[in-house]
DSSP file (Angstrom, degrees, kcal/mol; ACC not computed):
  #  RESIDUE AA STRUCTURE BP1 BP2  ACC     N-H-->O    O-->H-N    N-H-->O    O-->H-N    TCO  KAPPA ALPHA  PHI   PSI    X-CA   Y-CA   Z-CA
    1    1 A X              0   0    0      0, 0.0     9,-0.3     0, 0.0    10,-0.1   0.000 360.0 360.0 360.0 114.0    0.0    0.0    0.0
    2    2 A X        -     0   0    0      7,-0.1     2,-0.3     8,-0.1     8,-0.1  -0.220 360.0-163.6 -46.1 145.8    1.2    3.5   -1.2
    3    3 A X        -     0   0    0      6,-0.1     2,-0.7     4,-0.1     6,-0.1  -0.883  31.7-101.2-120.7 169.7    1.3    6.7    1.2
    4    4 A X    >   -     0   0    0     -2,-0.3     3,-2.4     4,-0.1     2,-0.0  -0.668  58.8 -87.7 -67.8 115.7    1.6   10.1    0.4
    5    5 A X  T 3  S+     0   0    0     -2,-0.7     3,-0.1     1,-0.2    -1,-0.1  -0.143 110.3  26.6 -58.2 131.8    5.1   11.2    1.0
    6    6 A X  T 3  S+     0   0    0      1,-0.7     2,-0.2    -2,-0.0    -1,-0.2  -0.073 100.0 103.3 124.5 -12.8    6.1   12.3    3.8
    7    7 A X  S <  S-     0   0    0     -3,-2.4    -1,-0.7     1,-0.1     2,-0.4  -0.574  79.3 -87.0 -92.7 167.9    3.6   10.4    5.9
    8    8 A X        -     0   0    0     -2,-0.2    -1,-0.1    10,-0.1    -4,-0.1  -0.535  44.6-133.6 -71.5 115.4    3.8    7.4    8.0
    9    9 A X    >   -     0   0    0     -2,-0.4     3,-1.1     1,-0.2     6,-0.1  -0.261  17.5-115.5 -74.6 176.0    3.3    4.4    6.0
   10   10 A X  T 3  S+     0   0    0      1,-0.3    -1,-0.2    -9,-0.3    -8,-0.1   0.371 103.1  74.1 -85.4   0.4    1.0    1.8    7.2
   11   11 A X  T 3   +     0   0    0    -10,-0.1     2,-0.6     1,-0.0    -1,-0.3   0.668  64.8  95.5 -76.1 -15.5    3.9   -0.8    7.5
   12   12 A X    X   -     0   0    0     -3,-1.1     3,-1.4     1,-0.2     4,-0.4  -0.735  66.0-157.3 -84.9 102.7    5.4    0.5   10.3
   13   13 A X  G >  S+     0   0    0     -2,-0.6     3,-3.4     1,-0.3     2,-0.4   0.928  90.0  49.1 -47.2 -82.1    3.9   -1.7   13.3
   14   14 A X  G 3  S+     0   0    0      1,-0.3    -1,-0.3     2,-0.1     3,-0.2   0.425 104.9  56.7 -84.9  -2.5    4.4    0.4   16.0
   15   15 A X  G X  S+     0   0    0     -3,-1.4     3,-9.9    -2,-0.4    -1,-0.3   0.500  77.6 114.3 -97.4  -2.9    2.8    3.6   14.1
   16   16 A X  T <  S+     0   0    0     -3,-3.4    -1,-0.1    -4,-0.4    -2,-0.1   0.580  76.2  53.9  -8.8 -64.3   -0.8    1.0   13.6
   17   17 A X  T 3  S+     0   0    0      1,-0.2     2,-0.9    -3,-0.2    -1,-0.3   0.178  88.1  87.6 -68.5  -1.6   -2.5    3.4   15.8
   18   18 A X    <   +     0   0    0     -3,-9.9     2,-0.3     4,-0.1    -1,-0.2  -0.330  68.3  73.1-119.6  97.2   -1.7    6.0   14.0
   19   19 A X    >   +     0   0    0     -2,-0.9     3,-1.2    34,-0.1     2,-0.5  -0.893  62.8  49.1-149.2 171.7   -4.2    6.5   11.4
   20   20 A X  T 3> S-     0   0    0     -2,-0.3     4,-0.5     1,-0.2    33,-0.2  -0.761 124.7 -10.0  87.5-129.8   -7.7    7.8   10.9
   21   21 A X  H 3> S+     0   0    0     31,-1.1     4,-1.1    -2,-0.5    -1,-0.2   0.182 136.1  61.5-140.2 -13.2   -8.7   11.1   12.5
   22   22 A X  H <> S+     0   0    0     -3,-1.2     4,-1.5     2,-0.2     3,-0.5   0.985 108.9  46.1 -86.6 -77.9   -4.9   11.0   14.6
   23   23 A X  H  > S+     0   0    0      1,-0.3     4,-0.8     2,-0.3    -2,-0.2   0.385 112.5  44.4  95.0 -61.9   -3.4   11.1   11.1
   24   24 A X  H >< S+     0   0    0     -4,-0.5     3,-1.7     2,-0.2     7,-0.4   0.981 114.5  50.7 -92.5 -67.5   -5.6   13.8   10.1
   25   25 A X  H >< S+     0   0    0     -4,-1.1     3,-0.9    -3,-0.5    -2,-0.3   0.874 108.9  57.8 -22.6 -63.4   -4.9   16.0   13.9
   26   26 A X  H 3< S+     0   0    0     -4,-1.5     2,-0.5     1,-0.3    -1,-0.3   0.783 116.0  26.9 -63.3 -41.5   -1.5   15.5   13.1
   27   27 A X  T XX S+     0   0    0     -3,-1.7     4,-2.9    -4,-0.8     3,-1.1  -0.751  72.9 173.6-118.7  59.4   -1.5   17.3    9.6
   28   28 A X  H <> S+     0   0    0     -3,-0.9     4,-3.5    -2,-0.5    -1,-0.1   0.885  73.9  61.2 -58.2 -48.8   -4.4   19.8   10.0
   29   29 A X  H 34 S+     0   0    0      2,-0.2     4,-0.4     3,-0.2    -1,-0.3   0.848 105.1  38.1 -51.5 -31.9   -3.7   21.2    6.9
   30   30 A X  H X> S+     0   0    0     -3,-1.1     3,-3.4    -6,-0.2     4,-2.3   0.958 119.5  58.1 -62.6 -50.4   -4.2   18.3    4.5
   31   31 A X  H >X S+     0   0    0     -4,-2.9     4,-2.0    -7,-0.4     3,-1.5   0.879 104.6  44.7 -42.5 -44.4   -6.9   17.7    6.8
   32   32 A X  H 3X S+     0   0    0     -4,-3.5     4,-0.7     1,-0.3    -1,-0.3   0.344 109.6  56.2 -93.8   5.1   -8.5   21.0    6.3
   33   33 A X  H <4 S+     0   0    0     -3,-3.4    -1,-0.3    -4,-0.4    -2,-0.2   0.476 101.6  52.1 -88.2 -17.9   -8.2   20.8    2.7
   34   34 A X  H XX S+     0   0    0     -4,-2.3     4,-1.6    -3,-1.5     3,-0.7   0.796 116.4  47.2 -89.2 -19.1  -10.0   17.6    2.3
   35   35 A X  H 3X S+     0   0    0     -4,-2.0     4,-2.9    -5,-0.2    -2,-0.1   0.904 104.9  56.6 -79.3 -26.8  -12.9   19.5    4.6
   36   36 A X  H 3X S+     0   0    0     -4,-0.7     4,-0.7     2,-0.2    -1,-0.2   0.466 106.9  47.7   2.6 -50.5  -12.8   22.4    2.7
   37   37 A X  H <> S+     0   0    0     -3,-0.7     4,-3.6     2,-0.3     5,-0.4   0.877 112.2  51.9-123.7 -61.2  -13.6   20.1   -0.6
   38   38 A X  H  X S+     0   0    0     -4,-1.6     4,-0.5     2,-0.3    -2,-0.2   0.879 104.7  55.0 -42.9 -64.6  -16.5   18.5    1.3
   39   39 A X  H >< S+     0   0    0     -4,-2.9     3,-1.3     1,-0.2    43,-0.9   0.890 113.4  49.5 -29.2 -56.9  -18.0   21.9    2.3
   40   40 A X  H >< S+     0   0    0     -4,-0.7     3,-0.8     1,-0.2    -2,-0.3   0.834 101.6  50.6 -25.1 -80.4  -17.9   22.5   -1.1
   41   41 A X  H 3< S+     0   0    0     -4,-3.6     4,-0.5     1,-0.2     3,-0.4   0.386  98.5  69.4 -50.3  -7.4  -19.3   19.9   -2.5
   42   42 A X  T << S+     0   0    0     -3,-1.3    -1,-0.2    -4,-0.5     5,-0.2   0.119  83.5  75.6-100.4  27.0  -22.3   20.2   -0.1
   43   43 A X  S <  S+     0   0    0     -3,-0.8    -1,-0.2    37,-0.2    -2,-0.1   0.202 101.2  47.3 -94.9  -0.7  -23.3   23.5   -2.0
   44   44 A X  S    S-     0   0    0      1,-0.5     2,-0.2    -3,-0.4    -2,-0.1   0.745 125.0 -25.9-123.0 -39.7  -24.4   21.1   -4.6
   45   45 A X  S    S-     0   0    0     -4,-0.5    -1,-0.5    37,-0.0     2,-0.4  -0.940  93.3 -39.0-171.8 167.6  -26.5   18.4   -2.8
   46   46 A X        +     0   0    0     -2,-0.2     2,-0.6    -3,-0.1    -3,-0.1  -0.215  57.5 175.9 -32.6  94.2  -27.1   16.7    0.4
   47   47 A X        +     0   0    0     -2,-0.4    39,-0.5    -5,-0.2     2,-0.3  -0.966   2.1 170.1-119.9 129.6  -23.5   16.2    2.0
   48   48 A X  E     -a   86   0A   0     -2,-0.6     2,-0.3    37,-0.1    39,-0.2  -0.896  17.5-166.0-119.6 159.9  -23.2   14.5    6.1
   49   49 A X  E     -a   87   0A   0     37,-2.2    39,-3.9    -2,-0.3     2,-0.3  -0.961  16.4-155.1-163.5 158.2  -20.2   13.6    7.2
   50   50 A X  E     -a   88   0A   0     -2,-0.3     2,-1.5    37,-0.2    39,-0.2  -0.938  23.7-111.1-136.5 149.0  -18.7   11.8    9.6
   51   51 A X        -     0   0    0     37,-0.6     3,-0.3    -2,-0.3   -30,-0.2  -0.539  39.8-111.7 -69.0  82.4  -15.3   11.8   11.5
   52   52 A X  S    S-     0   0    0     -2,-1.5   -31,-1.1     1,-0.2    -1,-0.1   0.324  80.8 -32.4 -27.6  91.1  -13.0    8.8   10.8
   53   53 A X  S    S-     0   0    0    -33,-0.2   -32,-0.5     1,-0.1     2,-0.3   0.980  77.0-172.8  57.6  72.3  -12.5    6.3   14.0
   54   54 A X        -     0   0    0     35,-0.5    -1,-0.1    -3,-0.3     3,-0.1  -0.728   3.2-174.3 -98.6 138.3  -12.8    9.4   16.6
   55   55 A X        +     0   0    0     -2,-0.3     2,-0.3     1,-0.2    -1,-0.1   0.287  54.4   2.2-130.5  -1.0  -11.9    7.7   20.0
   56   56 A X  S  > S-     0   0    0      1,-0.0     4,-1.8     0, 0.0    -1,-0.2  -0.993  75.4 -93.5-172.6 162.4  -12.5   10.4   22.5
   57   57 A X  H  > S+     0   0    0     -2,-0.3     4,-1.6     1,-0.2     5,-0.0   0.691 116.7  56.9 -69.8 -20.5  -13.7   14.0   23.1
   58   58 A X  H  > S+     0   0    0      2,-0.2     4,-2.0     3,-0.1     5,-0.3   0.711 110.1  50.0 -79.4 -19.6  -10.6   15.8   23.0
   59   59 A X  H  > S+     0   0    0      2,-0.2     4,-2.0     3,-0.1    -2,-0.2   0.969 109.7  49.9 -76.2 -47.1  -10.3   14.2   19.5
   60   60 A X  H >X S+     0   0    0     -4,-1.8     4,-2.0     2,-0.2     3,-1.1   0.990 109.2  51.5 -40.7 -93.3  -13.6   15.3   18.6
   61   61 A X  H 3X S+     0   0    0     -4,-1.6     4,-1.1     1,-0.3    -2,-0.2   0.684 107.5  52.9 -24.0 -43.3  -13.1   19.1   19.7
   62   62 A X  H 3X S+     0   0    0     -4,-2.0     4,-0.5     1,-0.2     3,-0.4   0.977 108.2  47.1 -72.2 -43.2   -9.9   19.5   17.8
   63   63 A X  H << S+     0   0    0     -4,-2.0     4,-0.4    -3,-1.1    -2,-0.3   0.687 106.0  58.8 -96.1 -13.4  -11.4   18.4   14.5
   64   64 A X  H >X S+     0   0    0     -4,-2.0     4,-1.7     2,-0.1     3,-1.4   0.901 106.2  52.2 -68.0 -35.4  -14.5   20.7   15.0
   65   65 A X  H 3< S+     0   0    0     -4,-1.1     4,-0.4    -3,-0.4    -2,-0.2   0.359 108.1  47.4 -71.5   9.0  -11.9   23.7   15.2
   66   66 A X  T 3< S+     0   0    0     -4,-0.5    -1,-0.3    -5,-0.1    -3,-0.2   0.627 114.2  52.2-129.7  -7.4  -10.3   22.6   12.0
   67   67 A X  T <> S+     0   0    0     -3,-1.4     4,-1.2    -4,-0.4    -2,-0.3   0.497 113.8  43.0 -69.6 -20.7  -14.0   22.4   10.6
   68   68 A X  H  X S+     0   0    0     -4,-1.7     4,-1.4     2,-0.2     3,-0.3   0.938 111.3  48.6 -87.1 -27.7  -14.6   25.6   11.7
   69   69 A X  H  > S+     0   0    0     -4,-0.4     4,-1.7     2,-0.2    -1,-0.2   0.654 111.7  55.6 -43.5 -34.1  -11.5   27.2   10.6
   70   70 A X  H  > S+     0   0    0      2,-0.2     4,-0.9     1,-0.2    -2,-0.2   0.697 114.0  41.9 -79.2 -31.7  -12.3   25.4    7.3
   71   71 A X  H  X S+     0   0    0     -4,-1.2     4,-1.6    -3,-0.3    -2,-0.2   0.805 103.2  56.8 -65.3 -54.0  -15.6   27.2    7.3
   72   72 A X  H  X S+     0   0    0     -4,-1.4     4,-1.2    -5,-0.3     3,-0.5   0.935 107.4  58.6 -74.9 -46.9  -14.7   30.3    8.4
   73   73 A X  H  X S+     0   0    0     -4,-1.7     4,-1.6     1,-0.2    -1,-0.2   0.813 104.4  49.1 -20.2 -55.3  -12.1   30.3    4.9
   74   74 A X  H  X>S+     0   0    0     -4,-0.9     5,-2.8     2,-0.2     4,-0.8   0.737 112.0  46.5 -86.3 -12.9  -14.6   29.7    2.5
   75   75 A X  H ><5S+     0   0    0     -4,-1.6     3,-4.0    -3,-0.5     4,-0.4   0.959 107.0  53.9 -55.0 -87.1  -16.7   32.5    4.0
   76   76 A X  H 3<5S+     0   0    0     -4,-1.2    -2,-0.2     1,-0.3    -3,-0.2   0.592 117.0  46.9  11.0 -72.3  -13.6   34.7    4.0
   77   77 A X  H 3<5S-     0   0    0     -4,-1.6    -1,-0.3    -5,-0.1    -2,-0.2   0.562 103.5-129.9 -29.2 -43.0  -13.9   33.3   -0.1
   78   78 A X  T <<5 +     0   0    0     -3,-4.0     2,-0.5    -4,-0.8    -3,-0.2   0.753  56.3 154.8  78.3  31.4  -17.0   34.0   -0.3
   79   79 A X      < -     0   0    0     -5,-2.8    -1,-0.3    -4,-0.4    -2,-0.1  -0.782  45.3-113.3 -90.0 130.7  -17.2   30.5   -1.6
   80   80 A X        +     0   0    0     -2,-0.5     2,-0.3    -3,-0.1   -37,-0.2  -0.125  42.2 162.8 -72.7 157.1  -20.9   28.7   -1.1
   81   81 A X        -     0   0    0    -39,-0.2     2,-0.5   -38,-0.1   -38,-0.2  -0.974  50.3-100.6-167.3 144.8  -21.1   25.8    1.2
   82   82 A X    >   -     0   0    0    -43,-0.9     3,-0.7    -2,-0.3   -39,-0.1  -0.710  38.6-162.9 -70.6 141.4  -24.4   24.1    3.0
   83   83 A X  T 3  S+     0   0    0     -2,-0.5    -1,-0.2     1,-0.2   -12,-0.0   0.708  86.3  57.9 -85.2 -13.8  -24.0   25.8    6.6
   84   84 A X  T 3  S+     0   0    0     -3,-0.2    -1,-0.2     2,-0.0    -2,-0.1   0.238  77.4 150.9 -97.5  21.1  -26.1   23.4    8.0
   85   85 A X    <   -     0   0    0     -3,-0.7     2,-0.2     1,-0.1   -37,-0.1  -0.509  49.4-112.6 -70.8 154.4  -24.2   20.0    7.0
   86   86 A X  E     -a   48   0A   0    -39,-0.5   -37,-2.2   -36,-0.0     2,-0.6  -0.448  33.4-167.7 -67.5 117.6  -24.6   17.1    9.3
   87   87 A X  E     +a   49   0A   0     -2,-0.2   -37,-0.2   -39,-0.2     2,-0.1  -0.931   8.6 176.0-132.7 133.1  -21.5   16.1   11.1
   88   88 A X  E      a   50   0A   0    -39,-3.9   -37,-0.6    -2,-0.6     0, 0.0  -0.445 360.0 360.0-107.5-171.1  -21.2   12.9   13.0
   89   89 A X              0   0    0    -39,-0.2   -35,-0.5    -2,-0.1    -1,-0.1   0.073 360.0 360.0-148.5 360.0  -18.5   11.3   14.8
């Protein structure tokens, strides 16, 4: 399995646990470009989304402040977005 460079690849046993929403925390920008694109795409149609293998509340709490930062951008942009999408964890 390929990774993006510069990331931890998924061979490395002792990194296992690090994937999924840790992954995403760790690299807030990629992250906040792939929410970004989501916002986006919910200008169009029906978009939920939901947070990838969130294990706690502090995990939760950061990655709504890197959706709201992500939000607060495309306003800033003046770029369209649903305001109301559905966000799970």
């Amino acid at each position: 399995m390929e990774t993006i460079p510069g990331l931890i690849s998924s061979r490395d046993e002792p990194f296992l646990g690090f994937r999924a929403i840790r992954l995403c925390l760790e690299h807030p920008e990629m992250f906040k470009e792939q929410l970004r694109a989501i916002l986006r795409a919910s200008a169009f149609g029906k978009v939920r989304m939901m947070y990838p293998m969130i294990s706690g509340a502090e995990e939760l709490a950061r990655a709504n402040v890197v959706l709201a930062e992500a939000r607060e951008e495309l306003r800033r942009r003046g770029e369209r977005f649903d305001e109301k999408m559905e966000v799970a964890a």
